[in-house]
PyMOL Python script that loads the backbone (N, CA, C, O; Angstrom):
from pymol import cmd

cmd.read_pdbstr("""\
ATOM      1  N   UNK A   1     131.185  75.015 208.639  1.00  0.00           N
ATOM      2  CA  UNK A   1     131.000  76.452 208.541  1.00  0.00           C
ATOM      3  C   UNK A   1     132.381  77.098 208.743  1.00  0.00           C
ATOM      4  O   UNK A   1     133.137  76.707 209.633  1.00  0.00           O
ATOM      5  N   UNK A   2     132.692  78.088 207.903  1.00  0.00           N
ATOM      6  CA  UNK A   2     133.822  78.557 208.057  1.00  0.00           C
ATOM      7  C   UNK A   2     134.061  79.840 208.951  1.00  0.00           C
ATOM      8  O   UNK A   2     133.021  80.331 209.389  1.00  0.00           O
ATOM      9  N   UNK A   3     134.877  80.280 209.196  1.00  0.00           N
ATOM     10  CA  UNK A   3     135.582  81.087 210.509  1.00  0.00           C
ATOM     11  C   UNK A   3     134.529  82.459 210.011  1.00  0.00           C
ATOM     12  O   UNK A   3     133.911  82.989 210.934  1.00  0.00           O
ATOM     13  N   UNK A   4     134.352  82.938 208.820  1.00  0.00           N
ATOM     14  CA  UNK A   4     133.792  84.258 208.611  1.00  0.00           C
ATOM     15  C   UNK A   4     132.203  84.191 208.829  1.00  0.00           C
ATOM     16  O   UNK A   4     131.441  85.025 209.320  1.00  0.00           O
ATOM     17  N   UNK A   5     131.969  82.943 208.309  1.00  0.00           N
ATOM     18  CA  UNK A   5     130.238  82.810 208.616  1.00  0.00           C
ATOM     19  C   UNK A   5     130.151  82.806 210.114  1.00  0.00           C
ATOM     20  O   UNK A   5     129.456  83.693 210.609  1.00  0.00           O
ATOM     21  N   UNK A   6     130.886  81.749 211.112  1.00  0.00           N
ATOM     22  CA  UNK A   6     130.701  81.888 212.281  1.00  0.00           C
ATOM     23  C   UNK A   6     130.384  83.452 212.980  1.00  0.00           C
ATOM     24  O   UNK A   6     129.643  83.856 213.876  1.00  0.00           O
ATOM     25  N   UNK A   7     131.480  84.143 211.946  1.00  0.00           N
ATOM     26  CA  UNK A   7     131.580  85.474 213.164  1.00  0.00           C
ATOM     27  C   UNK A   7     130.603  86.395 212.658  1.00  0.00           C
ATOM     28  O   UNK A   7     130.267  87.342 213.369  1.00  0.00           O
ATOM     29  N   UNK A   8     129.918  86.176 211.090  1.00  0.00           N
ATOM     30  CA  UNK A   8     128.964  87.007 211.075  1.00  0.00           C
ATOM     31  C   UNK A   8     127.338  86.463 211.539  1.00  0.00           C
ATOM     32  O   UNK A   8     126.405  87.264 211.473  1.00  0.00           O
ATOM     33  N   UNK A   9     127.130  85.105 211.983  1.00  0.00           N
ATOM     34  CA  UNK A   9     126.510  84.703 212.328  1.00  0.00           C
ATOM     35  C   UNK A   9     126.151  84.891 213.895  1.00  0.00           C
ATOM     36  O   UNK A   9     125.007  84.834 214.344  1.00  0.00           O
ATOM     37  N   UNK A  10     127.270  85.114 214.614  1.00  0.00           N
ATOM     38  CA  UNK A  10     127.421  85.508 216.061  1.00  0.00           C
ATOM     39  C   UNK A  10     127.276  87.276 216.153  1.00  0.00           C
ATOM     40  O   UNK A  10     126.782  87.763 217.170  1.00  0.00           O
ATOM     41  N   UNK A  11     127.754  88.186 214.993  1.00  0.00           N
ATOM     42  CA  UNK A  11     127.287  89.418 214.846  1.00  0.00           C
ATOM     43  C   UNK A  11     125.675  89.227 214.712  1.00  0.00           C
ATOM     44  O   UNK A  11     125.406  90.421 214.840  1.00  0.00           O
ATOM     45  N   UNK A  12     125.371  89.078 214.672  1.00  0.00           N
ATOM     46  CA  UNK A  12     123.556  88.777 213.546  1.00  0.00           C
ATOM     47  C   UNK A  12     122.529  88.529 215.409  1.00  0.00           C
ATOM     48  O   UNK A  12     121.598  89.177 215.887  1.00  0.00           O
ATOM     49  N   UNK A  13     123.223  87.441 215.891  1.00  0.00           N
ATOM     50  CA  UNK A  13     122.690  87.016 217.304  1.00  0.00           C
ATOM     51  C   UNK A  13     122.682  87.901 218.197  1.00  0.00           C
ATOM     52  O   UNK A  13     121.740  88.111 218.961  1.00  0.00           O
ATOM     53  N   UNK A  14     123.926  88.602 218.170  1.00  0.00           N
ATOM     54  CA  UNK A  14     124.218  89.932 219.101  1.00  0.00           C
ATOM     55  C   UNK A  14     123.367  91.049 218.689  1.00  0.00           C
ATOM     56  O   UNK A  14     122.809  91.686 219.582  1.00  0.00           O
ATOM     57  N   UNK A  15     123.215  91.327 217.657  1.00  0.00           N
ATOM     58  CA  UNK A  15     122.573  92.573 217.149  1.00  0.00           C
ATOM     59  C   UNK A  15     120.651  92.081 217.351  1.00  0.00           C
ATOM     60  O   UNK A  15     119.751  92.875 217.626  1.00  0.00           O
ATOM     61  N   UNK A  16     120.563  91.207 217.211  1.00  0.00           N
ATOM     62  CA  UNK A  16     118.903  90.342 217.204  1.00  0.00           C
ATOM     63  C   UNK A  16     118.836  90.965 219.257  1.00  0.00           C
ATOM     64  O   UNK A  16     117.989  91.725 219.728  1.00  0.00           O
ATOM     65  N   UNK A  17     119.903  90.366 219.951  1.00  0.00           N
ATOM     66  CA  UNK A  17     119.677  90.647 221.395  1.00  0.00           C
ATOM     67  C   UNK A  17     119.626  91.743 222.080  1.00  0.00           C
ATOM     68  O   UNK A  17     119.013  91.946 223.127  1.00  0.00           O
ATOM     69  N   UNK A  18     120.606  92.808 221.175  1.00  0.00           N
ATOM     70  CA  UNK A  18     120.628  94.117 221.584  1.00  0.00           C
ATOM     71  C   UNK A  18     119.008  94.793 221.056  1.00  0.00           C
ATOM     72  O   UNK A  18     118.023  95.253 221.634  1.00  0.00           O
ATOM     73  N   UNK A  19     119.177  94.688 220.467  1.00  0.00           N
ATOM     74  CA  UNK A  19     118.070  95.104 219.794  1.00  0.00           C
ATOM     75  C   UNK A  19     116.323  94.541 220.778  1.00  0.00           C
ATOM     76  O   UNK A  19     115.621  95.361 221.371  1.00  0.00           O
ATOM     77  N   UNK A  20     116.144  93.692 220.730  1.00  0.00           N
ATOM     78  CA  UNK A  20     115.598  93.020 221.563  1.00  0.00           C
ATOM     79  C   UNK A  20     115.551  93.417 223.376  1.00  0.00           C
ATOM     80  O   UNK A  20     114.573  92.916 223.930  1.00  0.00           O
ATOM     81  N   UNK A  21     116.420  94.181 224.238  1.00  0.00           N
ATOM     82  CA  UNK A  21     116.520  95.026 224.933  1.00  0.00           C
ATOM     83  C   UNK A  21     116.145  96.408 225.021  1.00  0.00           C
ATOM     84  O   UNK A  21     115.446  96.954 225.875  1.00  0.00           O
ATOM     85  N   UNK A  22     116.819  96.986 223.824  1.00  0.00           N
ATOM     86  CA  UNK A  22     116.290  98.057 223.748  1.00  0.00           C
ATOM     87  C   UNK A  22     114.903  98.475 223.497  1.00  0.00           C
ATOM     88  O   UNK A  22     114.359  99.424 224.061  1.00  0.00           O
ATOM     89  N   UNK A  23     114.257  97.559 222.441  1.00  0.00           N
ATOM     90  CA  UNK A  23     112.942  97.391 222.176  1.00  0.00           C
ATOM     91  C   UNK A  23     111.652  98.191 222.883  1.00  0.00           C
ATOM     92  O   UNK A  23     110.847  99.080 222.604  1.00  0.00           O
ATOM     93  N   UNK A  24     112.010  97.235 224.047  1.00  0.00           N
ATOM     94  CA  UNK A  24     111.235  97.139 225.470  1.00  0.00           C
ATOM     95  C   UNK A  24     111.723  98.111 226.623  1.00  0.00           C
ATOM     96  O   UNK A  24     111.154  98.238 227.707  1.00  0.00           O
ATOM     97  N   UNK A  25     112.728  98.693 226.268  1.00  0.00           N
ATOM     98  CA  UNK A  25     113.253  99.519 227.293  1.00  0.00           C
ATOM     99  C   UNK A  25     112.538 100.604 227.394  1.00  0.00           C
ATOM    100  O   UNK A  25     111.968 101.037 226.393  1.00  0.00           O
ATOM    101  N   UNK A  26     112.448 101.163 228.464  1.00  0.00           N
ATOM    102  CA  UNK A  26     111.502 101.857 229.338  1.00  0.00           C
ATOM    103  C   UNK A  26     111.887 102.597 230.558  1.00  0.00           C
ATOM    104  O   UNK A  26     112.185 101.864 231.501  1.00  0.00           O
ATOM    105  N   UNK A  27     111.972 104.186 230.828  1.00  0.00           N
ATOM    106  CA  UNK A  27     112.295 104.265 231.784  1.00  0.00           C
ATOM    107  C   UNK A  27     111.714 103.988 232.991  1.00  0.00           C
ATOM    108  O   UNK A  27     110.506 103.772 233.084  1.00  0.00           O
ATOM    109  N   UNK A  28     112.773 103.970 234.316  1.00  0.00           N
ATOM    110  CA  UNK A  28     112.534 102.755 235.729  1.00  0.00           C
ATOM    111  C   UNK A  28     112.023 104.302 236.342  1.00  0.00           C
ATOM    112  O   UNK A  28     112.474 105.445 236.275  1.00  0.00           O
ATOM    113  N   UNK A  29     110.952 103.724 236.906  1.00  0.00           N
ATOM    114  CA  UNK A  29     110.302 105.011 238.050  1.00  0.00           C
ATOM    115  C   UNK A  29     111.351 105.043 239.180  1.00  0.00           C
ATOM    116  O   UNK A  29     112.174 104.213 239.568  1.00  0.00           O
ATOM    117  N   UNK A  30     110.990 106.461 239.622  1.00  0.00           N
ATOM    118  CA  UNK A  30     111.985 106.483 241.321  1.00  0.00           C
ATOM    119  C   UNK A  30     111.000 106.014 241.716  1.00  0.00           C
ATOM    120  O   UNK A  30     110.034 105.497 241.155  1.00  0.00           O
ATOM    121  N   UNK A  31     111.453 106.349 243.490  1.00  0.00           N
ATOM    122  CA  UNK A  31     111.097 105.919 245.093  1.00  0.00           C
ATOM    123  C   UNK A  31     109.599 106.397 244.721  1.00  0.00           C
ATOM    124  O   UNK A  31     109.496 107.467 244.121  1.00  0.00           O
ATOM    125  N   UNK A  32     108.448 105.679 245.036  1.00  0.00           N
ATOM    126  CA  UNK A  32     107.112 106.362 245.084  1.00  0.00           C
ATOM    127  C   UNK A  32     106.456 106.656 244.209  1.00  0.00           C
ATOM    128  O   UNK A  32     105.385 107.177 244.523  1.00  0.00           O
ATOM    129  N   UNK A  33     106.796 106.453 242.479  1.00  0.00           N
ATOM    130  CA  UNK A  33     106.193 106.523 241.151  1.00  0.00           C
ATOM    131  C   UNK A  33     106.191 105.286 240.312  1.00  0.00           C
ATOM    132  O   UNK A  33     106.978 104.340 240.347  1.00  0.00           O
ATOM    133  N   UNK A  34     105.209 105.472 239.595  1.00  0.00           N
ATOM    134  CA  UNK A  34     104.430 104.413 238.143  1.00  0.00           C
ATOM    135  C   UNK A  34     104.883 104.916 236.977  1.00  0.00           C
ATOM    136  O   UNK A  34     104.607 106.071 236.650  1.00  0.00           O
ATOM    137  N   UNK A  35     105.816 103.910 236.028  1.00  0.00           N
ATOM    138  CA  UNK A  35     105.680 104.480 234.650  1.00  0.00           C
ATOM    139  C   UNK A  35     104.890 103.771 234.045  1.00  0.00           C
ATOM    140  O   UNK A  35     104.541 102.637 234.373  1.00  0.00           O
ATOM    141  N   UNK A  36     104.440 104.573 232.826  1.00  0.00           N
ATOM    142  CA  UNK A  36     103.356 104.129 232.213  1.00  0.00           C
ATOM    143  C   UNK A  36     103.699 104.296 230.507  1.00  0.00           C
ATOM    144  O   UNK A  36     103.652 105.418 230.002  1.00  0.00           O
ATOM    145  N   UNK A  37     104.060 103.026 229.642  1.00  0.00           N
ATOM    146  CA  UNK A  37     104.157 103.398 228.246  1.00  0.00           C
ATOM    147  C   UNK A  37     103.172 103.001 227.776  1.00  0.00           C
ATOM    148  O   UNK A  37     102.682 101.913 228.079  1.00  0.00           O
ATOM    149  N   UNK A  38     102.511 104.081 226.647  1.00  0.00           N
ATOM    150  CA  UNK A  38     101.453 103.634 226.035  1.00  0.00           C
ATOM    151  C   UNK A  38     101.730 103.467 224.372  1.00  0.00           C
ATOM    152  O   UNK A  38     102.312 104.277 223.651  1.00  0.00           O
ATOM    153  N   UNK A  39     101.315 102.562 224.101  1.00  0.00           N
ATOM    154  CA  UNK A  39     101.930 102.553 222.634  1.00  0.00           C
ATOM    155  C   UNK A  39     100.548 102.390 222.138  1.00  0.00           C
ATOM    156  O   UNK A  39      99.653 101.921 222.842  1.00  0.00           O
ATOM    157  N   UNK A  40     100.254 103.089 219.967  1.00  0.00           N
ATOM    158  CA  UNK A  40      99.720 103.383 219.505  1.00  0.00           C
ATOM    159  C   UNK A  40      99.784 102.768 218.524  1.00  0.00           C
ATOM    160  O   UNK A  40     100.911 102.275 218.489  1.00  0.00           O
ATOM    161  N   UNK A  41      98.905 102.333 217.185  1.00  0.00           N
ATOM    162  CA  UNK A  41      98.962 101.940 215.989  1.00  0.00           C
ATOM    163  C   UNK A  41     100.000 102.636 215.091  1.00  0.00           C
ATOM    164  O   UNK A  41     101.012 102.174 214.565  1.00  0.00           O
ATOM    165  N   UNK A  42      99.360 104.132 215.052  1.00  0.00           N
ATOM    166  CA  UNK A  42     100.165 105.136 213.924  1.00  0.00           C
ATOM    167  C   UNK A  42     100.416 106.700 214.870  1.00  0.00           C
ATOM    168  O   UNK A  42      99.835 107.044 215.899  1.00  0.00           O
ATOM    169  N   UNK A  43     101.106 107.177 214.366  1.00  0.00           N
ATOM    170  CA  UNK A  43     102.288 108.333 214.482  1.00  0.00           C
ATOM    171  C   UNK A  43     101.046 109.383 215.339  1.00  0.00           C
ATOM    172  O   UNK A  43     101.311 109.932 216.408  1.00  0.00           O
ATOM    173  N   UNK A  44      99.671 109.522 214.628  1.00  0.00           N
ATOM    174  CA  UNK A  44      98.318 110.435 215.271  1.00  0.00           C
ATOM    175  C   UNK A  44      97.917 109.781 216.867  1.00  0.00           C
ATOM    176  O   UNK A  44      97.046 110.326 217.544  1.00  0.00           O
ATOM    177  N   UNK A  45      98.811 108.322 217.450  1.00  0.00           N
ATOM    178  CA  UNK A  45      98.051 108.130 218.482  1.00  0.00           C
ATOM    179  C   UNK A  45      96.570 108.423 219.018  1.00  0.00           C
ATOM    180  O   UNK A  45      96.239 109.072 220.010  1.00  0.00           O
ATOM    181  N   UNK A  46      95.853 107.827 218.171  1.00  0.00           N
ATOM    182  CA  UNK A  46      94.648 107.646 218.675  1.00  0.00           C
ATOM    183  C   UNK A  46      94.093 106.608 219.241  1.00  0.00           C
ATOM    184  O   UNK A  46      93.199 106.753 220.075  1.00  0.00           O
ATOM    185  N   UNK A  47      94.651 105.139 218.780  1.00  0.00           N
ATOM    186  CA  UNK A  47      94.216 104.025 219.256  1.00  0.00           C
ATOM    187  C   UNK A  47      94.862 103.285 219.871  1.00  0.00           C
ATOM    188  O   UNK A  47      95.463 102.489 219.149  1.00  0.00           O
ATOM    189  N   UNK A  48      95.026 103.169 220.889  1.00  0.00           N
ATOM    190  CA  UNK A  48      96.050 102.295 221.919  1.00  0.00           C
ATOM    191  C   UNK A  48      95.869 100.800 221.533  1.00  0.00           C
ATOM    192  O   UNK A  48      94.813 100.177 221.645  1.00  0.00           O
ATOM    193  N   UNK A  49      97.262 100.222 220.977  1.00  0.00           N
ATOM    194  CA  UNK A  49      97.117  98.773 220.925  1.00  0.00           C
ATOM    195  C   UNK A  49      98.458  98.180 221.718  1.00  0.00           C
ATOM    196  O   UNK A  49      99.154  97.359 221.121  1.00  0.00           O
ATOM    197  N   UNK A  50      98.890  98.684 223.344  1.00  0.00           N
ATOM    198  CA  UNK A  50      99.325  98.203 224.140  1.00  0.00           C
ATOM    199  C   UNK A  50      99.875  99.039 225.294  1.00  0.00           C
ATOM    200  O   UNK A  50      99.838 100.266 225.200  1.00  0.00           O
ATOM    201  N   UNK A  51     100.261  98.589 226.118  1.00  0.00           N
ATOM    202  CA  UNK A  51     100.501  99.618 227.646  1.00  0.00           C
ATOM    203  C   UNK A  51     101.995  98.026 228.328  1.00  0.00           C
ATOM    204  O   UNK A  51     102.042  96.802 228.446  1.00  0.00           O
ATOM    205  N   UNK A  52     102.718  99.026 228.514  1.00  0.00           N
ATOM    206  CA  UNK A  52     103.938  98.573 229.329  1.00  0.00           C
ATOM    207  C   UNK A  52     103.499  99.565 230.973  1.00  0.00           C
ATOM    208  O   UNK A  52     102.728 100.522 231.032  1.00  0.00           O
ATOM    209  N   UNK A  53     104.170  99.027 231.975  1.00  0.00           N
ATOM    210  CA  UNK A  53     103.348 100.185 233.225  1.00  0.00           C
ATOM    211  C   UNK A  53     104.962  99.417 234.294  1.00  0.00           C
ATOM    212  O   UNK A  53     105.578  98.503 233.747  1.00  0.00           O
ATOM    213  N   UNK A  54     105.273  99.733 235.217  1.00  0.00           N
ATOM    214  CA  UNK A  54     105.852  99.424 236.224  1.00  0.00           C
ATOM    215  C   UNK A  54     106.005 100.549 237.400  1.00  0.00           C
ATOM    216  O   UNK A  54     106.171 101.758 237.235  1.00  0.00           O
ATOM    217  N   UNK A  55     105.894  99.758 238.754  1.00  0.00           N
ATOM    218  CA  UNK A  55     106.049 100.440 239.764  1.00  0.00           C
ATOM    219  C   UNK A  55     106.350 100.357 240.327  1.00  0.00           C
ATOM    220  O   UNK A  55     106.425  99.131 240.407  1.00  0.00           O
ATOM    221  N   UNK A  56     107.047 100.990 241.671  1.00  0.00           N
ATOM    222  CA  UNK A  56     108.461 100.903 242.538  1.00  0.00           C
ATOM    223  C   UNK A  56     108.381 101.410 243.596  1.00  0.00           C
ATOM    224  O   UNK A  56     108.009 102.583 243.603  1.00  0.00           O
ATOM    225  N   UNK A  57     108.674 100.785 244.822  1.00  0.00           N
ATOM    226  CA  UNK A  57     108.092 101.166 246.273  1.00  0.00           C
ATOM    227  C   UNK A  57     107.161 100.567 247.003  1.00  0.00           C
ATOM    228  O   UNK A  57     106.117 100.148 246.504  1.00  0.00           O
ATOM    229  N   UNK A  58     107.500 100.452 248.461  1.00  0.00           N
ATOM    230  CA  UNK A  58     106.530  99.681 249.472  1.00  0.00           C
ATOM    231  C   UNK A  58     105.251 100.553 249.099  1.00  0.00           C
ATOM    232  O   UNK A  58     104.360  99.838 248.643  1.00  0.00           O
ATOM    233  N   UNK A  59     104.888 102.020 249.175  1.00  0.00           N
ATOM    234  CA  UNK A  59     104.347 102.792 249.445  1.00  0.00           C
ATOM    235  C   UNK A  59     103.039 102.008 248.145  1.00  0.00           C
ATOM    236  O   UNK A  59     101.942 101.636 248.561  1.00  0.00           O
ATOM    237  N   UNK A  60     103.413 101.882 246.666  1.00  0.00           N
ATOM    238  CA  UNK A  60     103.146 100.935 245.579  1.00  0.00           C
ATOM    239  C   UNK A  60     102.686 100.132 245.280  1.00  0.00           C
ATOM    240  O   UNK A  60     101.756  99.844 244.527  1.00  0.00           O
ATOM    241  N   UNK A  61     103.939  99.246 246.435  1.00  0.00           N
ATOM    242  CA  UNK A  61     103.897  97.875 245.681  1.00  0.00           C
ATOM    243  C   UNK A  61     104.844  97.725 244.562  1.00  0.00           C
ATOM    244  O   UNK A  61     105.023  98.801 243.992  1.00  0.00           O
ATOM    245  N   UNK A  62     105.392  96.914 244.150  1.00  0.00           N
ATOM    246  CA  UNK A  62     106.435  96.874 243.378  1.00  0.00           C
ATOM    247  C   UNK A  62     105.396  95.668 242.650  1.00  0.00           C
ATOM    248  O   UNK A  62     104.867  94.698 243.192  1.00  0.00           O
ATOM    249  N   UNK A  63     105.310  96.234 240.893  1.00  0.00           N
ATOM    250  CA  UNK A  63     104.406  95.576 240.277  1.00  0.00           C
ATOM    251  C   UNK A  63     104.848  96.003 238.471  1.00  0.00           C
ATOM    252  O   UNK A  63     105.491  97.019 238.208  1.00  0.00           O
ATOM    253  N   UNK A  64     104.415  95.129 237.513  1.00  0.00           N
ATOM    254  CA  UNK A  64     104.948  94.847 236.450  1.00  0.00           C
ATOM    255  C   UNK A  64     104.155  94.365 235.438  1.00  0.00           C
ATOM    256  O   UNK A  64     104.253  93.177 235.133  1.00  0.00           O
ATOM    257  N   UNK A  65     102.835  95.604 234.455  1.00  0.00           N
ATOM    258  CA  UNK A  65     101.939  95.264 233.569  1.00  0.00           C
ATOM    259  C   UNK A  65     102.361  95.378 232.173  1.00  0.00           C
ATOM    260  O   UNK A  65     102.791  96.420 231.680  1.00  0.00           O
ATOM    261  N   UNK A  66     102.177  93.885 231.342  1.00  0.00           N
ATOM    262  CA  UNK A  66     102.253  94.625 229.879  1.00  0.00           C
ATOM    263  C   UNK A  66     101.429  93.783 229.329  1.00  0.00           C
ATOM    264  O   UNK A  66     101.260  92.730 229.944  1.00  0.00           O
ATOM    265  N   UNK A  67     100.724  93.971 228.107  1.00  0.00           N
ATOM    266  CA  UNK A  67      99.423  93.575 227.036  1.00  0.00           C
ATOM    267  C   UNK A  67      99.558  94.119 226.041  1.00  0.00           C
ATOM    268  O   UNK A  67     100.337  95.072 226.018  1.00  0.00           O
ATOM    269  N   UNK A  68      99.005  93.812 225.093  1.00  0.00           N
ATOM    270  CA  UNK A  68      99.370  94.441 223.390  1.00  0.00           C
ATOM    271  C   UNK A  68     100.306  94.050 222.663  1.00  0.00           C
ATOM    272  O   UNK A  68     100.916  92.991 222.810  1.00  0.00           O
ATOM    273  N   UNK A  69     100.521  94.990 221.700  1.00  0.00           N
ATOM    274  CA  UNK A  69     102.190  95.026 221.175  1.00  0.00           C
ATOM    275  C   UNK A  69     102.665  96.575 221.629  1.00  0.00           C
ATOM    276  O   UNK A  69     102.177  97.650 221.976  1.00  0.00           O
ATOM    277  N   UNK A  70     103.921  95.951 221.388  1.00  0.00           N
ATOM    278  CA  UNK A  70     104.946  97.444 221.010  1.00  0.00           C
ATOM    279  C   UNK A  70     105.156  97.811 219.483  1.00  0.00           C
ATOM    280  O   UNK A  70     105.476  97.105 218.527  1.00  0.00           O
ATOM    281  N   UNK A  71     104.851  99.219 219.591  1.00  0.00           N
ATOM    282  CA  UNK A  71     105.219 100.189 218.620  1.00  0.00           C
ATOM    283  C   UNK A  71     105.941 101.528 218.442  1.00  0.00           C
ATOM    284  O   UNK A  71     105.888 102.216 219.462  1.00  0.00           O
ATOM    285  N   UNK A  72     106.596 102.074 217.424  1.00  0.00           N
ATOM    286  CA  UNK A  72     107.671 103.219 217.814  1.00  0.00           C
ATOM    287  C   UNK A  72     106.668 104.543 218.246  1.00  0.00           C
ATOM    288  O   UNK A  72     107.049 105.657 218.606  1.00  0.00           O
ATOM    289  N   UNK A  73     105.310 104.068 218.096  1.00  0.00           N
ATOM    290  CA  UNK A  73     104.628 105.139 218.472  1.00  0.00           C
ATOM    291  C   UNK A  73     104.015 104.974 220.224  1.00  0.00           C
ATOM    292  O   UNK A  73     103.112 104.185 220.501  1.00  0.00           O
ATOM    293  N   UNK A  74     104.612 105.759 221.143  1.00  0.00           N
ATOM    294  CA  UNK A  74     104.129 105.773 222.286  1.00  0.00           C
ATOM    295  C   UNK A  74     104.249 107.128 223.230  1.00  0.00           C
ATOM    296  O   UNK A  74     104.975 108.091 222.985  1.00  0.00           O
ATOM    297  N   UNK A  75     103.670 107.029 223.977  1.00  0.00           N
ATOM    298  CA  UNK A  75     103.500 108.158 225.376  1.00  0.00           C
ATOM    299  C   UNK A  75     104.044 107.876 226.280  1.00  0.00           C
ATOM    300  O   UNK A  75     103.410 106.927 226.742  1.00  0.00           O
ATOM    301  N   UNK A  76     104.989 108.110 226.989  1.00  0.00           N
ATOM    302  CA  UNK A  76     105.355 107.939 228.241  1.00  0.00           C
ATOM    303  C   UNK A  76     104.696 108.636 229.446  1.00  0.00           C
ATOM    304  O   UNK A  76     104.805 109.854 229.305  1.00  0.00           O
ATOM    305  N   UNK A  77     104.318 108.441 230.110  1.00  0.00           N
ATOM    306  CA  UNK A  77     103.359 109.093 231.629  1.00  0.00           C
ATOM    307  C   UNK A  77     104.036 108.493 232.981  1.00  0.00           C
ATOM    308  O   UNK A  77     103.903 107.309 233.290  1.00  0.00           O
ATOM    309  N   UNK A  78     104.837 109.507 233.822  1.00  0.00           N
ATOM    310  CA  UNK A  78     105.308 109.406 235.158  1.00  0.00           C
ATOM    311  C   UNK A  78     104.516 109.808 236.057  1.00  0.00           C
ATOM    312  O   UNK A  78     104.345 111.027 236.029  1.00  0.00           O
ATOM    313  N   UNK A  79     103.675 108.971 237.259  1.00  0.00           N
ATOM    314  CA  UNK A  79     102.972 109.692 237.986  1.00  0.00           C
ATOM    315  C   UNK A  79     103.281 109.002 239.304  1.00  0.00           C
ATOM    316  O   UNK A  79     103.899 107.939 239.356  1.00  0.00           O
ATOM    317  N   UNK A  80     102.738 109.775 240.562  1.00  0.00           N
ATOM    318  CA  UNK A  80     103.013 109.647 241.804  1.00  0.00           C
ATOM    319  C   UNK A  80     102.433 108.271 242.550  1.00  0.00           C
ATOM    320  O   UNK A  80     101.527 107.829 241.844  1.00  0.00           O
ATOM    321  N   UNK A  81     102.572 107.709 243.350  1.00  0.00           N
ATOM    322  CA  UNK A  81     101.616 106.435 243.504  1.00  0.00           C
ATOM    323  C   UNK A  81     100.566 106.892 244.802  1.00  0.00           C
ATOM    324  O   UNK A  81     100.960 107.476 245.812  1.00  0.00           O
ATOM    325  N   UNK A  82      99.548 106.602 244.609  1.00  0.00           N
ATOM    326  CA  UNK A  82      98.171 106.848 245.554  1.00  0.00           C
ATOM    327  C   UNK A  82      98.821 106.054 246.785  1.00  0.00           C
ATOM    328  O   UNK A  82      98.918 104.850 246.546  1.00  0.00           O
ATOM    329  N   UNK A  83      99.314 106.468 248.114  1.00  0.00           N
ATOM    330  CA  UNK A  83      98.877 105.877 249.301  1.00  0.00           C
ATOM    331  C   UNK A  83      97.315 105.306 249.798  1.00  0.00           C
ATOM    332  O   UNK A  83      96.250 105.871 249.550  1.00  0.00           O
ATOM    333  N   UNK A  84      97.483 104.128 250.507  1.00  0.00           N
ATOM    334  CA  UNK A  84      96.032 103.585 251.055  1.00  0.00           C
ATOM    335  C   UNK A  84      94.956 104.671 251.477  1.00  0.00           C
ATOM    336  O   UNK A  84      93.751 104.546 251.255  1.00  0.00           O
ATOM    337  N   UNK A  85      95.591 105.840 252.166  1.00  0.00           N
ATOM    338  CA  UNK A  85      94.466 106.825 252.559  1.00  0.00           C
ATOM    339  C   UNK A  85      94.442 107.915 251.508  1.00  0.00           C
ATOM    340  O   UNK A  85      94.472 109.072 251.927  1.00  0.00           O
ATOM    341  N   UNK A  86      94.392 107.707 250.197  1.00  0.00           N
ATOM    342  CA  UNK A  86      94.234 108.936 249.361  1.00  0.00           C
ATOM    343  C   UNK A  86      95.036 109.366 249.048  1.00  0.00           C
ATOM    344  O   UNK A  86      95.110 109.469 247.823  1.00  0.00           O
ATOM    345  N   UNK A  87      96.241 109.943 249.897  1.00  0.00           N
ATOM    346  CA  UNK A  87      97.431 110.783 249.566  1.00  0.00           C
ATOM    347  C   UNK A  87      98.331 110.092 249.040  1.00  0.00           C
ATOM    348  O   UNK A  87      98.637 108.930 249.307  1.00  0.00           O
ATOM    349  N   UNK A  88      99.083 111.266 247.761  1.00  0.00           N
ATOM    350  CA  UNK A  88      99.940 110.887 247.059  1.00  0.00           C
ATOM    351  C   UNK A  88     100.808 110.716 248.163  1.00  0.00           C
ATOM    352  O   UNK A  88     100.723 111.103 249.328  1.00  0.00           O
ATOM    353  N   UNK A  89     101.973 109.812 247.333  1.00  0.00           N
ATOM    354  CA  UNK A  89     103.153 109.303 247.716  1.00  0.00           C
ATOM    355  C   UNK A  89     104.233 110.288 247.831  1.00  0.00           C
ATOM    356  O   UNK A  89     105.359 109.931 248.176  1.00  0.00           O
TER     357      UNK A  89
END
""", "prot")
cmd.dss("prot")
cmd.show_as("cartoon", "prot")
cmd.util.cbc("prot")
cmd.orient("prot")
C-alpha cells in the first residue's frame, strides 16, 4: 500500500471515530439531575424507537440507560432527581 492510500485510509478511520462519538453524544446532567434523550422514527416524533437517559449524584445514584436505536430525530428532557422521601433534589 502506498504512502497516499495509507493516509487516506487513516483519514477514513478517524472520521468513522469522530463521528461515532459524536453520534451518541448527549448532554452530562449537573449535581442532582437525569438526562433523558428520546429519539423518534421521523421528524413528527410520534413513535419512540429509543431512549439514551443518564444520571449523576449520590442523591440519584449515578446510573446509565440505553435501548433502541439512535436517530437525528430526538427530545432532550433535563429533570431534577426524586430524593427517597419524595422531595426533589
Amino acid at each position: 500500500m502506498n504512502r497516499s492510500k495509507k493516509i487516506a485510509a487513516l483519514g477514513a478511520l478517524a472520521a468513522g471515530l469522530i463521528y461515532a462519538v459524536v453520534a451518541y453524544a448527549y448532554p452530562m446532567p449537573g449535581p442532582g439531575q437525569e438526562v433523558y434523550v428520546v429519539y423518534y422514527s421521523t421528524s413528527a416524533r410520534t413513535t419512540e424507537v429509543g431512549v439514551r437517559a443518564i444520571s449523576h449524584d449520590s442523591a440519584c445514584d449515578s446510573w446509565h440507560v440505553s435501548w433502541g436505536s439512535t436517530t437525528p430525530y430526538t427530545r432532550v428532557f433535563t429533570t431534577n432527581c426524586i430524593m427517597n422521601g419524595g422531595e426533589e433534589f
